[in-house]
MARFIPA-649520 format. One record per residue (C-alpha): residue in one letter; x, y, z. Coordinates in steps of 0.001 Angstrom, whole numbers, padded with zeros to 6 digits, always signed. Example, Ala and Ser with C-alpha at 12.3 -4.5 7.8 and 13.67 -1.06 7.14 Angstrom:
<rs>
a+012300-004500+007800;s+013670-001060+007140;
</rs>
This chain:
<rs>
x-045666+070671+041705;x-045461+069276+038108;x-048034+067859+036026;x-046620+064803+034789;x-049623+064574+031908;x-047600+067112+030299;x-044582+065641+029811;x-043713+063938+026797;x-041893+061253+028034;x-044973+060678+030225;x-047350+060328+027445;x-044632+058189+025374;x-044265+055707+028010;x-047539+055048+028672;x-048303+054415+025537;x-045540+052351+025128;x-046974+050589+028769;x-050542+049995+027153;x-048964+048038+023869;x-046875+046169+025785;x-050644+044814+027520;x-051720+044515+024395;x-048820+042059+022795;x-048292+040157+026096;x-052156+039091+025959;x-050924+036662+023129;x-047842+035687+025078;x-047952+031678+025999;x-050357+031289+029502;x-047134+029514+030983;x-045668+033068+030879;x-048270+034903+032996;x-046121+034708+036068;x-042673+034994+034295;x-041971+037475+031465;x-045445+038765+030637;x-045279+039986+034392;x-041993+040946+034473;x-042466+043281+031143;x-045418+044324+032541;x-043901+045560+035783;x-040189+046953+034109;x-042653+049343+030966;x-045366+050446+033596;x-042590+051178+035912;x-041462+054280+033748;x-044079+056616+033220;x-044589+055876+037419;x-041629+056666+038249;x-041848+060150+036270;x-045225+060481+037749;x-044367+059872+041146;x-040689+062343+040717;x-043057+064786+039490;x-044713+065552+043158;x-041412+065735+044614;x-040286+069300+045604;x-036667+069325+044414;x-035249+068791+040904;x-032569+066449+042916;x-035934+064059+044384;x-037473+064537+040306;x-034135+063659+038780;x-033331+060348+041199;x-037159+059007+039901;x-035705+059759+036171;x-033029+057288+036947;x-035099+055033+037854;x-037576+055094+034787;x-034617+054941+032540;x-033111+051952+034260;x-036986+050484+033777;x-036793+051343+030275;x-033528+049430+029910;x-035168+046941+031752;x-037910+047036+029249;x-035786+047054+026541;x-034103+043848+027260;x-037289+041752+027951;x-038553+043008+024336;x-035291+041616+023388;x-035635+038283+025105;x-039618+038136+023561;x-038034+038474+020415;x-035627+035499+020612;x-038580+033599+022157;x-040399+033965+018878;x-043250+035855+021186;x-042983+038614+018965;x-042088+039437+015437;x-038982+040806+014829;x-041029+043915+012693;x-042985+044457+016043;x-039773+044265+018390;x-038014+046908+015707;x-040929+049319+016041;x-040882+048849+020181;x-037240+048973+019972;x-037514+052603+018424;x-039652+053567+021170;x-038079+052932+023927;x-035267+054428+022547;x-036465+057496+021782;x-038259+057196+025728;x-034643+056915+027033;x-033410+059712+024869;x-035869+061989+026471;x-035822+060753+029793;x-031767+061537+029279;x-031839+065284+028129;x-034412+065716+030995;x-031924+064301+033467;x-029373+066813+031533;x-031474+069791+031821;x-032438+069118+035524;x-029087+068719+036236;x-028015+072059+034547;x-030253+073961+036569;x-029071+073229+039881;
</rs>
């Protein structure tokens, strides 16, 4: 079984998960149940997903739960978008979350590569 502490992606996205907390706390209240939830839900989703492929017992099972963190991180991605053209965030803040994510799905990708090279 893997320790998904020890992946970098794992560390990256929850980080990414905890300032995403942090910038929706300033979000409008009329938001709570729309995109502060749903931003919520899509950035915690990641580093779950990788947490949760990481006690599978196949690289296959590990490598379907990557898919779905990267399709969370797109997921993410767009809603940082979308709080940007809401004026919710600043556009310096949604470049340096932008970058993030990113470099999240980068990794999450080449992990998906090297999985898949394996088998």
């Amino acid at each position: 079984m893997r320790d998904f502490k020890k992946y970098d992606i794992w560390q990256l996205s929850h980080s990414l998960t905890l300032e995403i907390y942090k910038i929706t706390h300033n979000f409008p209240k009329e938001e709570l149940h729309g995109i502060i939830s749903q931003i919520r839900r899509a950035s915690s989703a990641v580093p779950t997903n990788i947490s949760e492929g990481c006690g599978r017992n196949s690289d296959k099972e590990f490598n379907q739960f990557l898919n779905i963190a990267l399709g969370s991180a797109n997921e993410t991605e767009y809603l940082l978008i979308l709080s940007k053209d809401l004026n919710y965030i600043t556009e310096e803040k949604f470049e340096i979350l932008k970058i993030n994510i990113n470099h999240i799905k980068s990794k999450i990708y080449n992990l998906k590569q090297a999985l898949s090279s394996k088998s």
